[in-house]
C-alpha positions in Angstrom: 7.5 0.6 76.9 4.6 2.9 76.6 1.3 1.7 74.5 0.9 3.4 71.1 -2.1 5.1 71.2 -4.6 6.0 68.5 -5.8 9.5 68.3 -9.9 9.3 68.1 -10.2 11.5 64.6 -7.0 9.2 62.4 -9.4 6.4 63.3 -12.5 8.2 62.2 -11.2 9.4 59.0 -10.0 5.5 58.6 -13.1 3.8 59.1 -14.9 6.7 56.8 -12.2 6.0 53.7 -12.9 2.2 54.4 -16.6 2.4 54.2 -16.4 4.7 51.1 -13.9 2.3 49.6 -16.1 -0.4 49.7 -19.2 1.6 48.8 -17.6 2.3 45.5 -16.4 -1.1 45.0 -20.4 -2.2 45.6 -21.6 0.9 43.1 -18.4 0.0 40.4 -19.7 -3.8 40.6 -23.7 -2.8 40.2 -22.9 -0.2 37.1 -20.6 -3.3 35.7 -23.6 -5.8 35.7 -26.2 -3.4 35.0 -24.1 -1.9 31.8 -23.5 -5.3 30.4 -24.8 -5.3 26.9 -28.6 -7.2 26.7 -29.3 -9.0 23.3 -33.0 -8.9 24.4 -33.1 -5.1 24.0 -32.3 -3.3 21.0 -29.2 -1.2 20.0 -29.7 2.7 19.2 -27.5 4.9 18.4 -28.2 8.5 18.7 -25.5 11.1 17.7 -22.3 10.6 16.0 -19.6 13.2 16.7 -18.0 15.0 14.8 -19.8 15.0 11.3 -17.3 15.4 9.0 -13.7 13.5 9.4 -10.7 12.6 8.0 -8.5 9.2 8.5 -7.9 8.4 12.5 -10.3 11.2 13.5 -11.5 10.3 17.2 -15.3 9.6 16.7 -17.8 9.5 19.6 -21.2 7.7 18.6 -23.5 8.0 21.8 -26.5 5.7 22.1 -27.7 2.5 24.6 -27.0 -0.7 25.3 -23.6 -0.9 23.9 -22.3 -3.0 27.2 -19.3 -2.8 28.2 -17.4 -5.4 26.9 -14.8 -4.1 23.8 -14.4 -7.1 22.1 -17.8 -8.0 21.4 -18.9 -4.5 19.9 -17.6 -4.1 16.0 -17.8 -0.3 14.8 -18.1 0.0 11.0 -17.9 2.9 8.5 -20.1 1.9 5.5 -18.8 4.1 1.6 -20.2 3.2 -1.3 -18.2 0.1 -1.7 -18.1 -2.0 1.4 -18.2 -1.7 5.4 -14.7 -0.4 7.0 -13.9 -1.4 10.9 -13.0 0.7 12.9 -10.2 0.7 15.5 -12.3 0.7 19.4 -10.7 2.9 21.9 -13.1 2.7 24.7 -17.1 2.3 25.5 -19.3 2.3 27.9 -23.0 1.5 27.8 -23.7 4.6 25.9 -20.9 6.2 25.1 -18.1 4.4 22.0 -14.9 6.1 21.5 -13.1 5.2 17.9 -10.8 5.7 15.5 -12.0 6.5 11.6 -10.8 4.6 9.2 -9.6 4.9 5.5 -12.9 5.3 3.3 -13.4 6.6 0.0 -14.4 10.0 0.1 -18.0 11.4 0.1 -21.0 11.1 2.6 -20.9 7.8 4.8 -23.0 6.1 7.6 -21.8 4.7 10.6 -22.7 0.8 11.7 -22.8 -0.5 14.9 -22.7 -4.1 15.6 -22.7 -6.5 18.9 -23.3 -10.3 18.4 -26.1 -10.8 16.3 -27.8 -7.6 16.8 -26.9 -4.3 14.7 -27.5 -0.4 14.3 -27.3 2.4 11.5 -26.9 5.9 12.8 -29.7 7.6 11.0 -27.2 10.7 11.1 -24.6 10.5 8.2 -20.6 11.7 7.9 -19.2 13.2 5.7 -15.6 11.8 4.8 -12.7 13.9 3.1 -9.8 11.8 1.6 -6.6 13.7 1.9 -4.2 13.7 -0.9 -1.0 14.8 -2.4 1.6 14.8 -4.3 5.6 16.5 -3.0 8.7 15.7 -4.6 11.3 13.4 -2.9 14.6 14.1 -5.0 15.5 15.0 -7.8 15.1 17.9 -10.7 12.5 18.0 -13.4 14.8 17.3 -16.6 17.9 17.6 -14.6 19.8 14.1 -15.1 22.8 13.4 -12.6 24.0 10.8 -10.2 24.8 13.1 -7.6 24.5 12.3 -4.3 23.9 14.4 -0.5 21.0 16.1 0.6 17.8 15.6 -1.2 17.7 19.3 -2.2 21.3 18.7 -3.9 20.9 15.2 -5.1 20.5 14.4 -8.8 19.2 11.1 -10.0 19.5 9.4 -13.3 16.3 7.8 -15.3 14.3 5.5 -12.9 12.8 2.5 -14.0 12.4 0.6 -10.3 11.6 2.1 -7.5 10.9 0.2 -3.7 8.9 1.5 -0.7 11.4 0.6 2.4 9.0 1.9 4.9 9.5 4.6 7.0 10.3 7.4 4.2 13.3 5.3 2.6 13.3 4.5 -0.9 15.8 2.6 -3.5 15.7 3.6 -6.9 16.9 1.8 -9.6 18.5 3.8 -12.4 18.5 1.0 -15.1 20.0 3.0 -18.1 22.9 4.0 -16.2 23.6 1.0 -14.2 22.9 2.7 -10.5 20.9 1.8 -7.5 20.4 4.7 -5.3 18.7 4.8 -1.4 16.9 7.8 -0.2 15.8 9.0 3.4 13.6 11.6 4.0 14.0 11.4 7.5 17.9 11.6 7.3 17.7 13.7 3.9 19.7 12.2 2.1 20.7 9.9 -1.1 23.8 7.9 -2.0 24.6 5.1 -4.1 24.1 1.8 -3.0 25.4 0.1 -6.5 26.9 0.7 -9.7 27.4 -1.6 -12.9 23.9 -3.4 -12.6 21.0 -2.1 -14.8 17.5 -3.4 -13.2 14.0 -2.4 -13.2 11.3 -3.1 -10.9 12.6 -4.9 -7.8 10.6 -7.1 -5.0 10.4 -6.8 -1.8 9.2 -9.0 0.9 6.1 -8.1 3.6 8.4 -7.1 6.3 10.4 -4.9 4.0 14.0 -6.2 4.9 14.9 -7.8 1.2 14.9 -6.5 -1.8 15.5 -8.8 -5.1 16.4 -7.1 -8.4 16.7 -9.2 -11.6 19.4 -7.7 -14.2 17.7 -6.5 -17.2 19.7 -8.4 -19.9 20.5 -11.8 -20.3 21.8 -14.2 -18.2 19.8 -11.7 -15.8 21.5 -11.5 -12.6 19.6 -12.1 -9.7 20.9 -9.5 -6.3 19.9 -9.6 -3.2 19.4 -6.1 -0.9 19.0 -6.7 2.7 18.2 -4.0 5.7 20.9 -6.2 8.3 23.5 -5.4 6.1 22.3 -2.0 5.5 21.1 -2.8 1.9 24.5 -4.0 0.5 24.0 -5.9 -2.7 24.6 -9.8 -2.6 24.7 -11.5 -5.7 22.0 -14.4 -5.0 22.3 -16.0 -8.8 24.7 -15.4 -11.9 21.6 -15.8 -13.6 18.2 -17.3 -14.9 19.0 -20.4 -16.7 16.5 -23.0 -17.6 16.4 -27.0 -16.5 18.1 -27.7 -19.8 20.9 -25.0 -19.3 20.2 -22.3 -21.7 19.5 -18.7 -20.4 15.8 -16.7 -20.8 16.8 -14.7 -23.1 14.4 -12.0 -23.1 14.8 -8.6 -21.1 13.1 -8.5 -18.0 12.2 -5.3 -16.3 10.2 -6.5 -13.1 10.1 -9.0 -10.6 7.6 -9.8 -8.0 7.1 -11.9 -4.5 3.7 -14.2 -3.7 2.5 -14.6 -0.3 5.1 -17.4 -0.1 7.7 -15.6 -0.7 9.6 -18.5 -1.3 9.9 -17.6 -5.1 10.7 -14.3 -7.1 8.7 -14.7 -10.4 9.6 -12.9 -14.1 8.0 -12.4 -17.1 10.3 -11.5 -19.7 9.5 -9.1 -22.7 8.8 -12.4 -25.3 6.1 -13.7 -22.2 8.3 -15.9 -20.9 6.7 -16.5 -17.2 8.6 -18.5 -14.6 9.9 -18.3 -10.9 13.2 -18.8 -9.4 13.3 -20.5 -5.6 14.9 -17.9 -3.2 16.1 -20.5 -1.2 17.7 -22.8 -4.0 18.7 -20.7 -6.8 19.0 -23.2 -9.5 15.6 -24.6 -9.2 14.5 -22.0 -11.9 10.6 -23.3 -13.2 9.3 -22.5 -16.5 5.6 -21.9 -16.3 4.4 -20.7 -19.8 6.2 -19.9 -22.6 3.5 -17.6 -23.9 1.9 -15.7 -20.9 -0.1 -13.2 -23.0 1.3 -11.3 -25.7 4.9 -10.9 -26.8 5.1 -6.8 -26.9 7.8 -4.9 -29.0 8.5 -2.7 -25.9 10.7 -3.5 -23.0 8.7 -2.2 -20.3 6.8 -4.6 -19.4 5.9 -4.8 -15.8 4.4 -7.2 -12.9 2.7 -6.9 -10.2 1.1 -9.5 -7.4 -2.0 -9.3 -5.6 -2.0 -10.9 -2.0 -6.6 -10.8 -2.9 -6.4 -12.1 -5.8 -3.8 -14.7 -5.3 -2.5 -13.8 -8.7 -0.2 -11.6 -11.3 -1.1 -8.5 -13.3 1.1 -7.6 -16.0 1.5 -4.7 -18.4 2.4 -5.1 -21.8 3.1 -1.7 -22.7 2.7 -1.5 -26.3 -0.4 -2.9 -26.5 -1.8 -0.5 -24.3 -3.2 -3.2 -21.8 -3.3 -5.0 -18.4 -3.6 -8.4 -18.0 -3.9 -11.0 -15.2 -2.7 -14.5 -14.6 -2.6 -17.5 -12.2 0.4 -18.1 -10.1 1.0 -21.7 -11.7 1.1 -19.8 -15.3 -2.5 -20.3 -16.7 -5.7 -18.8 -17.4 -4.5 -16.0 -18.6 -7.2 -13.3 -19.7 -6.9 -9.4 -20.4 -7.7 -7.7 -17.5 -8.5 -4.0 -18.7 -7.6 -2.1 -22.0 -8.8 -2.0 -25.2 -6.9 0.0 -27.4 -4.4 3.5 -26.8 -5.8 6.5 -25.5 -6.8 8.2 -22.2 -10.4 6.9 -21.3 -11.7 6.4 -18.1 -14.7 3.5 -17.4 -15.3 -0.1 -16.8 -12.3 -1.5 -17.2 -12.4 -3.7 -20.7 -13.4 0.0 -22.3 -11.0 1.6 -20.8 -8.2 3.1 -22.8 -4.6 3.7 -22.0 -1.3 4.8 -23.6 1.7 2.4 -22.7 0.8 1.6 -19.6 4.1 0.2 -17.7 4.7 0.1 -13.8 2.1 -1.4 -11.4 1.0 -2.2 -7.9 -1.7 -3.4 -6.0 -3.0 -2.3 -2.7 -4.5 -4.1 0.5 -7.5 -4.0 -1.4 -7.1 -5.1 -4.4 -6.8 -2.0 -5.9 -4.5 -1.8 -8.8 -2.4 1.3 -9.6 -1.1 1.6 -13.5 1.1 4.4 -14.4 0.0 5.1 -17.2 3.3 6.7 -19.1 2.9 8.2 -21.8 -0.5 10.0 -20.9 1.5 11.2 -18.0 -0.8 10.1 -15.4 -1.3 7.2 -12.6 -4.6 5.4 -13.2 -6.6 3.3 -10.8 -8.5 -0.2 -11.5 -11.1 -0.7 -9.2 -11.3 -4.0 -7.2 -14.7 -4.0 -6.5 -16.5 -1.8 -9.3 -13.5 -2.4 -12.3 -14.1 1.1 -13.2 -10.8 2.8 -14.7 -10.1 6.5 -13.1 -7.3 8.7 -12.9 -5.7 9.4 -9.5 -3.2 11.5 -10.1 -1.1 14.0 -13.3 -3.0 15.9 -16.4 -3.9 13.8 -19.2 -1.2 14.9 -21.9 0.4 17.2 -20.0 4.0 16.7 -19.1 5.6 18.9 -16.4 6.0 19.0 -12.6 4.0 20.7 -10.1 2.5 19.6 -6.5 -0.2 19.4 -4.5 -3.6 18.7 -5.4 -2.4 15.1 -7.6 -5.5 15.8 -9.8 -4.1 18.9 -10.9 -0.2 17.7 -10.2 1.8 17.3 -13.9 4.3 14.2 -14.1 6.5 13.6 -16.6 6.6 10.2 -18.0 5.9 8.2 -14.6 7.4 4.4 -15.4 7.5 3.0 -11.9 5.8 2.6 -8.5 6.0 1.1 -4.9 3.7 1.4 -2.1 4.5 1.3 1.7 3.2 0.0 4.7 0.3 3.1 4.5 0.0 2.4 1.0 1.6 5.5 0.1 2.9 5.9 -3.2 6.5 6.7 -4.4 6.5 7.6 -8.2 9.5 7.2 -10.3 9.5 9.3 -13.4 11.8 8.6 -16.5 12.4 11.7 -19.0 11.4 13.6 -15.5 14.2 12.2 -13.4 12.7 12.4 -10.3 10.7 10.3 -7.0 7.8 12.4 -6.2 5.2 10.5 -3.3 1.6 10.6 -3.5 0.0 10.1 0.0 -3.1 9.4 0.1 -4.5 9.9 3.4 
């Protein structure tokens, strides 16, 4: 058996690739310790590209003694409310790649913080909220219950509408006993339900339940879940009180806590009580007079994961108001008599106010109906401002949702981008603002 023999240049070019190897493993291990971040010298930061962004722009802020580890160094985008993080996609000692997040719009500075230590680019941004409003289904004063492609599809009144994630939407069509689901991504609508009349539903965090409570007494309690592809499931025959007797009065929303162990209802007399998901019967009475009886139906309710309390609307007293979970301290929250002012929020005026929502913020979203225009409530400064539709100006057009015109907007859900779907009454249609 001849010896194998090694050819004097392969064993050159080896040893070379070897010493090289471990030359750059000395060089990567020296640029590691001497990029670490060092709390005895100060941050800078001195540009921020680009200047101007939108919502998940990639931003490069270059600058020293960032060190390289990611999850000690916090990137923050400070409005004129609050600091925002930022999602980190890389660094290095003077170089931090990220992700812009949601601001409000207008000129904005950029924070840099690791450990104790901090930075403000002296350099600002300028931040552009994009928004707008399309229509989903349906035909401006065109009532039907028609249902195939979103173009062809007709839908009926709409007094509850739920955000199912991912472009899918239920409506609920109380005045002619329908519940509808809509895709955008598959375009099309059918009808999930017929013979129950419900308003505002709940839905749970994950977004795979729905619970509608029947607008009339005994108020039948259904269940909608995404395993059984939103089939209805009758979860309670009915309200009924420890001693036996029904609440009586219509009820137009229900609404989850963070439990979401109990659906909760205020009926229109201000009735306030929750039912237990998981044991039907256990239905708890927690005030008999939670704010002001109104002479309207449409009286919606709303929770707020900040908050750890309700908002209601009691439309005919033009007004907003907030209570605790167990039932008390209730207090008017904004409102003071009917109109269309904007301002802090105990001046501000609107005209039957009806479906609400709150965002990951706190902020809460009224449409306001009959001025034919979705307001916003401020979480931080309580100031009152419309978002979206022409003060007393009924209609439909899209795009810009400052210059949009709805037409009677009753109900609202947001999804998981806190998007909003709209569902308008005498308009009979869905329409979404996106913001962002």
């Amino acid at each position: 058996m001849k010896k194998k023999l090694h050819h004097p240049l392969r064993v050159l070019v080896t040893l070379l690739s070897v010493m090289i190897f471990i030359s750059c493993k000395k060089e990567e291990g020296t640029a590691k310790i001497s990029e670490a971040y060092h709390p005895d010298a100060p941050i800078t930061i001195e540009n921020v590209l680009p200047d101007s962004m939108v919502i998940r722009t990639k931003v490069v802020i270059k600058g020293s003694n960032f060190g390289n580890d990611k999850s000690l160094v916090r990137v923050y985008f400070v409005d004129d409310e609050k600091p925002r993080k930022a999602t980190i996609v890389g660094l290095d000692n003077e170089t931090i790649y990220c992700l812009a997040p949601k601001q409000n719009n207008g000129v904005n500075k950029i924070m840099v913080k690791i450990e104790n230590d901090s930075a403000t680019a002296t350099k600002t941004i300028f931040y552009t909220v994009s928004q707008s409003i399309s229509n989903i289904v349906g035909l401006t004063g065109v009532a039907g219950s028609i249902d195939g492609s979103l173009a062809d599809g007709r839908i009926q009144r709409t007094f509850g509408v739920a955000a199912l994630g991912s472009d899918q939407v239920m409506s609920f069509e109380m005045l002619s006993n329908a519940v509808r689901y809509i895709s955008m991504n598959d375009n099309k609508i059918y009808t999930v339900q017929t013979g129950f009349a419900a308003g505002q539903p709940a839905i749970n965090g994950a977004r795979t339940a729905i619970y509608a409570i029947q607008n009339t007494s005994p108020h039948k309690v259904i269940c909608y879940k995404k395993e059984n592809l939103w089939a209805p499931g009758i979860l309670a025959a009915g309200i009924y009180r420890p001693n036996g007797s029904v609440v009586a009065g219509p009820i137009v929303a229900a609404a989850l806590d963070n439990t979401e162990q109990w659906l909760y209802f205020r009926d229109k007399a201000g009735v306030f009580g929750r039912l237990e998901i998981a044991n039907p019967a256990n239905v708890q009475i927690l005030s008999e007079t939670c704010g002001p009886a109104g002479s309207a139906d449409y009286n919606y309710l709303a929770y707020s994961a900040v908050d750890d309390c309700f908002y209601f609307t009691v439309q005919n007293i033009h007004s907003i108001y907030r209570v605790q979970k167990d039932g008390t301290n209730v207090q008017l929250y904004s409102g003071s008599s009917q109109g269309s002012v904007d301002g802090p929020r105990l001046e501000a005026k609107f005209n039957s106010p009806a479906g609400i929502a709150v965002d990951g913020e706190g902020n809460i979203l009224v449409m306001d109906t009959n001025n034919h225009t979705v307001r916003k409530i401020s979480h931080n400064s309580g100031y009152v401002s419309r978002v979206a539709g022409v003060t007393g100006t009924s209609g439909f057009s899209n795009g810009d949702p400052l210059a949009s015109a709805l037409s009677f907007p009753y109900c609202i859900s947001a999804d998981e981008r806190d998007n909003y779907f709209l569902g308008e009454s005498w308009g009979v249609t869905i329409r979404k603002l996106a913001i962002e």
